[in-house]
C-alpha positions in Angstrom: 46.2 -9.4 -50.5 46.4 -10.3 -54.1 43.9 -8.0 -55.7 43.3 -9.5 -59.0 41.7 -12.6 -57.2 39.3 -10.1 -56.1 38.2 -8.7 -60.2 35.2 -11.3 -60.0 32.1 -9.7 -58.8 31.5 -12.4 -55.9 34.6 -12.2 -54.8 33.9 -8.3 -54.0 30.6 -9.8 -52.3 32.2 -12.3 -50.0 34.8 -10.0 -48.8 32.1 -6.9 -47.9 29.9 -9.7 -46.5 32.7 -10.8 -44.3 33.9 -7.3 -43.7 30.3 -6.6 -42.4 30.1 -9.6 -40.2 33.2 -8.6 -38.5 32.5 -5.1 -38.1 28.5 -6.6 -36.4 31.0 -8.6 -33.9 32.8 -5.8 -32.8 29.5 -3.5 -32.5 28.4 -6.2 -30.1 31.8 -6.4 -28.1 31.7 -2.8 -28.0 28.0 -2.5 -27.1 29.2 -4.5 -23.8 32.0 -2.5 -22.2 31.7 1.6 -22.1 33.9 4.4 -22.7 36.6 3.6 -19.9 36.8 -0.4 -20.9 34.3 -1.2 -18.0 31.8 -3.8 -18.5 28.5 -2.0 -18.7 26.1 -2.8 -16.1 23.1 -4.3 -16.7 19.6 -2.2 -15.6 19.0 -2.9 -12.0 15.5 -4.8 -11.2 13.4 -4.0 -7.9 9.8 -6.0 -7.9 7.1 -3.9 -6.2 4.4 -6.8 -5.0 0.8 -5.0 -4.5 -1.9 -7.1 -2.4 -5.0 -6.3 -4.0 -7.0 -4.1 -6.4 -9.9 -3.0 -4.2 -8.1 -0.1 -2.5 -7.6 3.0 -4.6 -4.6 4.0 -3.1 -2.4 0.7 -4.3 -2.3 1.5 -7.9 -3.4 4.9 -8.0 -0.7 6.4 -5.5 1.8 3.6 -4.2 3.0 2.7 -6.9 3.7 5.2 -9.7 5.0 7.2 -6.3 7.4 4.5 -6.0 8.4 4.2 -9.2 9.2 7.9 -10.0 10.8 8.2 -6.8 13.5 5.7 -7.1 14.1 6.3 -10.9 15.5 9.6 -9.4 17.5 8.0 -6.8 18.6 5.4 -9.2 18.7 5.8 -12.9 17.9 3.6 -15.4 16.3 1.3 -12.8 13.5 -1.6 -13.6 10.7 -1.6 -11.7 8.1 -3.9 -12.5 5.2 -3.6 -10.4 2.6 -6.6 -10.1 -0.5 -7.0 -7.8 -1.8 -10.5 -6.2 -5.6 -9.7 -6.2 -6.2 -10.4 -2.8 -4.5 -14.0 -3.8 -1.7 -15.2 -1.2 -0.6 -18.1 -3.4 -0.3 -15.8 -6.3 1.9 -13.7 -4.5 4.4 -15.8 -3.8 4.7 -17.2 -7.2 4.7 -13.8 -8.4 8.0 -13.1 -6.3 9.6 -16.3 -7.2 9.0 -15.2 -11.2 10.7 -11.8 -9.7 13.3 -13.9 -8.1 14.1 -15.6 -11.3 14.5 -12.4 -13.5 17.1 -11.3 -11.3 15.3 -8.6 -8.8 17.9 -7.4 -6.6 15.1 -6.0 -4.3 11.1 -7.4 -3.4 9.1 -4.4 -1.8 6.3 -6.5 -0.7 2.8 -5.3 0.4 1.8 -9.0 1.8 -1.6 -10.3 1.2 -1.1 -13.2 3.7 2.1 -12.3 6.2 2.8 -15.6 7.3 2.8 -16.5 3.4 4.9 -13.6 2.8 7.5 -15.0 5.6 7.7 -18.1 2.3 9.2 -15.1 0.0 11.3 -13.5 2.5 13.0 -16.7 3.2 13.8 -17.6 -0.4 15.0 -13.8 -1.5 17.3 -13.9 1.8 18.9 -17.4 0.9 19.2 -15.8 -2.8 21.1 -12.7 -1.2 18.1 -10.4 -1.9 16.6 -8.0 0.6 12.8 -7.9 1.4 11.4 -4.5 2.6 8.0 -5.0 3.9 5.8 -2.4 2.9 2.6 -0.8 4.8 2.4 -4.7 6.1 5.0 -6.0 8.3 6.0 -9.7 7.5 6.4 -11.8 11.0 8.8 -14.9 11.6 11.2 -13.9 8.5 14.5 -12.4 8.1 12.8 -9.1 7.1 15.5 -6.6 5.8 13.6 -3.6 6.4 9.7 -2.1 7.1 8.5 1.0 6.0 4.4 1.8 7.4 2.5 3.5 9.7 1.0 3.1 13.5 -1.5 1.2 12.4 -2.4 0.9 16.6 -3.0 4.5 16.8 -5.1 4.2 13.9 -7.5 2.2 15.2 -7.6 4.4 18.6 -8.2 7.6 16.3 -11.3 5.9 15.0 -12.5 4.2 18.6 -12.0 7.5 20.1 -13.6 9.1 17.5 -16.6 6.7 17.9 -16.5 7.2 22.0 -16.8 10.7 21.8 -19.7 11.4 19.6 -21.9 8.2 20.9 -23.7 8.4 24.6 -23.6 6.4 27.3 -24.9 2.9 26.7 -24.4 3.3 22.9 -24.7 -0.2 21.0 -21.2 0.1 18.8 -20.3 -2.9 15.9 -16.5 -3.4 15.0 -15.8 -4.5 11.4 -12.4 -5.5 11.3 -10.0 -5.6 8.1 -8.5 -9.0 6.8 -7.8 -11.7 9.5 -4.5 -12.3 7.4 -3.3 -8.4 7.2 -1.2 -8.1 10.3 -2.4 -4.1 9.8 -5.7 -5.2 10.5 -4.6 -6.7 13.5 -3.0 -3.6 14.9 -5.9 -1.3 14.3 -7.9 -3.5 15.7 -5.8 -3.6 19.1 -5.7 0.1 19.0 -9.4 0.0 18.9 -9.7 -2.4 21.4 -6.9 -0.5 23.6 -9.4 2.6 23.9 -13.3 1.1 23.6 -12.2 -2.3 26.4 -12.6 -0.2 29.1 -15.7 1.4 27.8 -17.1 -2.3 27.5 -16.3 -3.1 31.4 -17.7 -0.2 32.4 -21.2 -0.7 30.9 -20.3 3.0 29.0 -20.7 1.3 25.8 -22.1 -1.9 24.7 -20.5 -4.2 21.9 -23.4 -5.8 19.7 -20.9 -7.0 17.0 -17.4 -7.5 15.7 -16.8 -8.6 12.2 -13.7 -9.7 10.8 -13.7 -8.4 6.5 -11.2 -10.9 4.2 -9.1 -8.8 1.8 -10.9 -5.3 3.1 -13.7 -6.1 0.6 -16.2 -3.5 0.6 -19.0 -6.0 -0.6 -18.3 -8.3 2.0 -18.7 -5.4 4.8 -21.9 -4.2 3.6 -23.2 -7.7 3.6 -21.6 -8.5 7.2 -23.4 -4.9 8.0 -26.2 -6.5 6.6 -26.5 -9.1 8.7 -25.9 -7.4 11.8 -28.8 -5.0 11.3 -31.1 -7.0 10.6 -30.4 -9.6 13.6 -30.4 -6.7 15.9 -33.2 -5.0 14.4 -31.6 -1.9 13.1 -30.7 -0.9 16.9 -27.1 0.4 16.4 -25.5 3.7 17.6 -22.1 3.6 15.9 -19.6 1.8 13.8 -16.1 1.7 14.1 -14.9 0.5 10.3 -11.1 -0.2 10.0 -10.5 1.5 6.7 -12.6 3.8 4.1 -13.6 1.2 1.3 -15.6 -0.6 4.0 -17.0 1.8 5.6 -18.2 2.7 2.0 -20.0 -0.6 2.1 -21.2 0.0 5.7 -22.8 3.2 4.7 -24.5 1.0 1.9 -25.9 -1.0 4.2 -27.3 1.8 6.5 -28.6 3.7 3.7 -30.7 0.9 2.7 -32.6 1.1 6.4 -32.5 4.9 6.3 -29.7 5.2 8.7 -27.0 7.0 7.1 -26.2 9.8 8.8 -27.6 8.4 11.7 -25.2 6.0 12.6 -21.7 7.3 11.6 -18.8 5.0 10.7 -15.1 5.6 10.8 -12.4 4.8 8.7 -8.7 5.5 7.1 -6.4 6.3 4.3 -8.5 10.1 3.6 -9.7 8.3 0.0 -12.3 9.9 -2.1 -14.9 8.3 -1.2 -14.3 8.8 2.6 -13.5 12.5 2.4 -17.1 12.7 0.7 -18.6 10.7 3.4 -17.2 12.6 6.2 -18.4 16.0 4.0 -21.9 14.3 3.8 -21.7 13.3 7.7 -22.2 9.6 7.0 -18.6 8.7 8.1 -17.1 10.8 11.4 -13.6 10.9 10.6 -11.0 9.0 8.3 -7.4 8.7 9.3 -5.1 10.5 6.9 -1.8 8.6 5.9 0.3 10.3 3.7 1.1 7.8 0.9 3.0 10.6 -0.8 5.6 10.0 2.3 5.7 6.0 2.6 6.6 5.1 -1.2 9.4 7.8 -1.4 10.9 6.0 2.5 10.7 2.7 1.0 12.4 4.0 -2.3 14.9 5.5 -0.3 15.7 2.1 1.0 15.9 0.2 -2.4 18.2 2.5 -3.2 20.7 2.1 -0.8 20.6 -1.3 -1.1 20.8 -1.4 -4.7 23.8 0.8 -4.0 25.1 -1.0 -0.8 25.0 1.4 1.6 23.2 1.5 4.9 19.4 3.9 4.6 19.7 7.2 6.3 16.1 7.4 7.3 15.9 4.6 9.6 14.1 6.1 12.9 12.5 2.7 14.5 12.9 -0.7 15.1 9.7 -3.3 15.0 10.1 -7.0 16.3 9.0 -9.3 13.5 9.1 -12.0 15.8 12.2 -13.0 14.6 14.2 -10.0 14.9 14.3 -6.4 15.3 13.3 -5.1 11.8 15.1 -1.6 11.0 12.4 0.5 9.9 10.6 4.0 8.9 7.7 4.6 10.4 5.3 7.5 9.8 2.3 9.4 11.5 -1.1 9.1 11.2 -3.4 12.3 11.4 -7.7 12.0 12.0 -9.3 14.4 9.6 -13.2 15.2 10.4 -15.2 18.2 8.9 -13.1 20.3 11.6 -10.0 19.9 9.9 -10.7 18.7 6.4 -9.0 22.3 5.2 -5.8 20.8 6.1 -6.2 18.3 3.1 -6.6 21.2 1.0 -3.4 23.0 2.9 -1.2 20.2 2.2 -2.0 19.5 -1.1 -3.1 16.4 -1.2 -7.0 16.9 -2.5 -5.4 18.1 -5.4 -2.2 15.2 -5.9 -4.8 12.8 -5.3 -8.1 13.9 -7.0 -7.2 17.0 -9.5 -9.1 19.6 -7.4 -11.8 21.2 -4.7 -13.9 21.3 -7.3 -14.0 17.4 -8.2 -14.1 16.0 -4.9 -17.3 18.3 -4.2 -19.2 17.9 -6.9 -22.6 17.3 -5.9 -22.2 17.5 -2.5 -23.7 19.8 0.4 -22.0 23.0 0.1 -19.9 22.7 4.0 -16.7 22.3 4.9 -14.1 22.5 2.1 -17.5 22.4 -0.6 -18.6 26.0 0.9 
């Protein structure tokens, strides 16, 4: 370089301009591949699709459990995490906008499960895996399914009902969504144990109700309606999950009945763990959600690292085929065993302490 074409000062300002272009260029080359020449890899995505907003447990305890889980099983991972608000069409345009960004994985808690079959079809012909979560997605190449016995919930809260009701007890049914294929199985576990009851005479049905998107209004005002066309005469209620029952204690409360006629429910929330303390619900049926999201990130992960999932231990027919899957148990919790909420930790996980879930209550049970 001849270096007296260079004395004039924007000469000396072209060359560090161009100097500093090429140095940004390599920065960028170099900001691509790491240490050992290997293209760096860019942060693998897995979409985490919630149904709906009304249940606590959704985006209080699924899914931050979810997401801390698998960012320990997979570093650096993207999880985005979006909820459908009880909307079906929503759902699947939120999985397609998943699809598109380049998820790898769709964990999918369906609002609508033949919807949901739409999305599993699309991510399979795009190479991505579906792992149904807590709903199980029917007539769909389903990849995996992580949930519990939702058919022995429902015959922990009929038999719950059939033991503390007498013979000839007038019993109402409120059902979850008619689109949750849960809801479905709950109710044929409840069905499985109070049918018989019905033949016999031993118990009457007055009512069955079917609630869309579990909505706790829409149970108190189906409760409503069912008290006042049978004039308040109702023994017992068997309520598919804790949020409605909460409505159907609403309901009773405003004929004075609470208490009186005890409902059932799942998923050991807040509200029905106060219930049961107050003896306006019977029982609720504890699912460990602490358990579920860390099985279905377990799953992601392998996938994400293709490998086959270690804790596999059933196999549920989606109607199309036999979906590998993890399923976990379901325990009743009543005043007789609501110390083992305390035991295992999960008053305190869920709700910070004793102390807050008691507050203002009657001092029994774990409030003593």
């Amino acid at each position: 370089m001849d270096i007296s074409r260079l004395r004039h000062p924007r000469r000396w300002v072209a060359l560090v301009l161009t100097m500093i272009a090429a140095l940004t260029v390599a920065l960028v080359v170099a900001g691509t591949t790491s240490a050992n020449g290997k293209k760096a890899k860019a942060a693998q995505r897995v979409a985490f699709l919630l149904p709906e907003n009304v249940t606590p447990r959704w985006e209080g305890s699924d899914a931050p459990v979810f997401k801390k889980a698998l960012a320990k099983l997979v570093p650096g991972v993207q999880v985005d995490v979006v909820n459908a608000l009880n909307d079906p069409a929503k759902q699947q345009q939120q999985a397609e906008a998943e699809l598109t960004k380049g998820a790898k994985v769709l964990v999918i808690a369906a609002v609508d499960a033949k919807a949901a079959a739409v999305i599993v079809k699309k991510a399979a012909a795009q190479g991505v895996k579906v792992i149904a979560y807590d709903r199980l997605i029917k007539s769909s190449p389903l990849a995996y399914y992580v949930s519990f016995d939702s058919v022995v919930v429902g015959q922990a809260e009929a038999q719950w009902v059939a033991r503390h009701t007498k013979k000839g007890a007038r019993l109402v049914i409120i059902n979850g969504s008619p689109t949750d294929d849960n809801a479905h199985l709950v109710n044929k576990g409840i069905h499985k144990v109070l049918n018989p009851l019905f033949k016999s005479k031993a118990r009457v049905k007055v009512a069955e109700q079917w609630t869309p998107g579990w909505d706790p209004t829409k149970a108190q005002a189906e409760m409503e309606q069912i008290l006042t066309k049978l004039n308040n005469k109702v023994d017992g209620v068997v309520s598919a999950n804790d949020g409605m029952a909460g409505g159907i204690i609403a309901a009773l409360q405003g004929q004075t009945l609470e208490g009186k006629v005890k409902t059932t429910g799942q998923d050991a929330s807040l509200e029905g763990i106060q219930n049961v303390i107050q003896g306006f619900q019977g029982v609720t049926v504890f699912k460990d959600f602490r358990l579920q999201a860390p099985a279905a990130a377990t799953i992601a992960a392998a996938v994400l690292k293709g490998t086959t999932p270690a804790n596999i231990n059933a196999h549920v027919n989606n109607g199309s085929l036999s979906v590998p899957s993890v399923m976990l148990k379901v325990v009743p919790v009543s005043l007789a065993n609501m110390k083992s909420l305390v035991t295992n930790k999960w008053i305190k996980s869920q709700y910070g302490s004793v102390a807050k879930v008691c507050k203002d209550l009657p001092k029994k049970s774990i409030c003593k």
